[in-house]
Structure formats: C-alpha cells, structure tokens
N, C-alpha and C positions, 0 to 999 in steps of 0.2 A: 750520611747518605749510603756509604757504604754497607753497614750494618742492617739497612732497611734493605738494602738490593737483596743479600743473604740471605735474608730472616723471607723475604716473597720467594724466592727461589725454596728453599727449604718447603715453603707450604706447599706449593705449587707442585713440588716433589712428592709432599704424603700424599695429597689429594691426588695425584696421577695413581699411585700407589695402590690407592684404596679402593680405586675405579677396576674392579674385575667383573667377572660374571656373580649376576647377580646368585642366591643359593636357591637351588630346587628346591622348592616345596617337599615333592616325590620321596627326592633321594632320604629327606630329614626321615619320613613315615615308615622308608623300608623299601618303597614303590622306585621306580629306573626312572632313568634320563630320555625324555621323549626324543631328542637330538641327538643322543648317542643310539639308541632304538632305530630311529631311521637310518642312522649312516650303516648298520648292521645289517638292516632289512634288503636298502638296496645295494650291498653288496654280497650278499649272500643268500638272499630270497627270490629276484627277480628272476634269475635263470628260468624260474618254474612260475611263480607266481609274476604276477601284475606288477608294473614299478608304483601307479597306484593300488593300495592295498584293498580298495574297495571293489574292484573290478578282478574279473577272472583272469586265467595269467593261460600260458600258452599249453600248461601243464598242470598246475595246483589252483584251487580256486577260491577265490575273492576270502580275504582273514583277517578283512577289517572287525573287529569287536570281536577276535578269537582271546577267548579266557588265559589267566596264565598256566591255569590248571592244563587247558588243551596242549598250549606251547609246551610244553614240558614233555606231554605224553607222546605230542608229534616228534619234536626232535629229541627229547633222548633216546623216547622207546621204539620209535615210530610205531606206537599202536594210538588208543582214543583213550578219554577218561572214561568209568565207568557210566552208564547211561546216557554216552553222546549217540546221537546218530548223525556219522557221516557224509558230507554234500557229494562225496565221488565216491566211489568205491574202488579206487585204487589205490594199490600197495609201493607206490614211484617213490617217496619218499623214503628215504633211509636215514638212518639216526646219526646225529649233528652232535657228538656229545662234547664235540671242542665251542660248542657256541653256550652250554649248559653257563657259565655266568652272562650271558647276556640277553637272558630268556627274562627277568625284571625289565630290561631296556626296551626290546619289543616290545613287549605285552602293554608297558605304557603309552609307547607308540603304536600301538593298533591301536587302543582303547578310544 
C-alpha cells in the first residue's frame, strides 16, 4: 500500500509540475506577449493615453491597431513612419527608448 501511496504522490507531483502557462503562440513567430503588452501599456502609456487603448487619452489619442512599425517610430524616435499621417499634430511625446524591447509586447496588445 505503501508503494502505491508514493507512486500517486510522485504523479500527482509531475502533473502539478507540467501545469504552467500554456506557450504563446506570438512569442514562437517573433510576435509579443498580449499580457505582458498590456501590463506595459497601462503602466506607462496611460498618463497620456486612454487606459482603454481604443479611446482618446487626456493627451495622446486612441492607438488601438497602432502598427509596430508606428510604435517604434513614436517611441524611440518620437517622429512617424514614412507616409503616416498623424491623428494630432503634436510633438508631447518624447522618445521612450528604455521601453525599445517591449514595443513586440504592445504592438500585439493593441493589435
């Protein structure tokens, strides 16, 4: 009896084990983590923007379906990708270049 207790205990041990977060799709392609992307967004986007990304923010405006080519160009460079035209025309934003690995993350959380 004793040996069967072990032997369930042992399984019951891998199978907790093996139980983690399932793997992102995203991450295998190249593409961010939609849930690291948000935790990023609303800590460091809402100030100016929308805590929903769909809606305009107090200062920056609505960047839900913002490309990653745009994120990039907004916060490293803070300028546009070539032949974007701008929803605001202001220059408030300034370049974020400590967030430059987590522009993957966003971009699939706006998407």
């Amino acid at each position: 009896m004793r040996g069967f207790q072990l032997s369930s205990l042992l399984a019951i041990a891998l199978l907790v084990g093996a139980c983690g977060e399932a793997p992102n799709p995203s991450k295998r392609d190249g593409g961010g983590d939609a849930n690291r992307g948000k935790q990023v967004y609303l800590a460091q986007c809402t100030a100016c923007h929308a805590s929903d990304p769909a809606k305009e923010g107090p200062l920056g405006p609505a960047v839900k379906g913002s490309s990653r080519e745009l994120l990039e160009a907004r916060i490293l460079r803070s300028s546009y990708p070539p032949g974007y035209a701008p929803k605001r025309s202001t220059t408030l934003m300034p370049p974020q270049p400590t967030l430059e690995s987590d522009i993957p993350d966003l971009a699939t959380f706006l998407r």
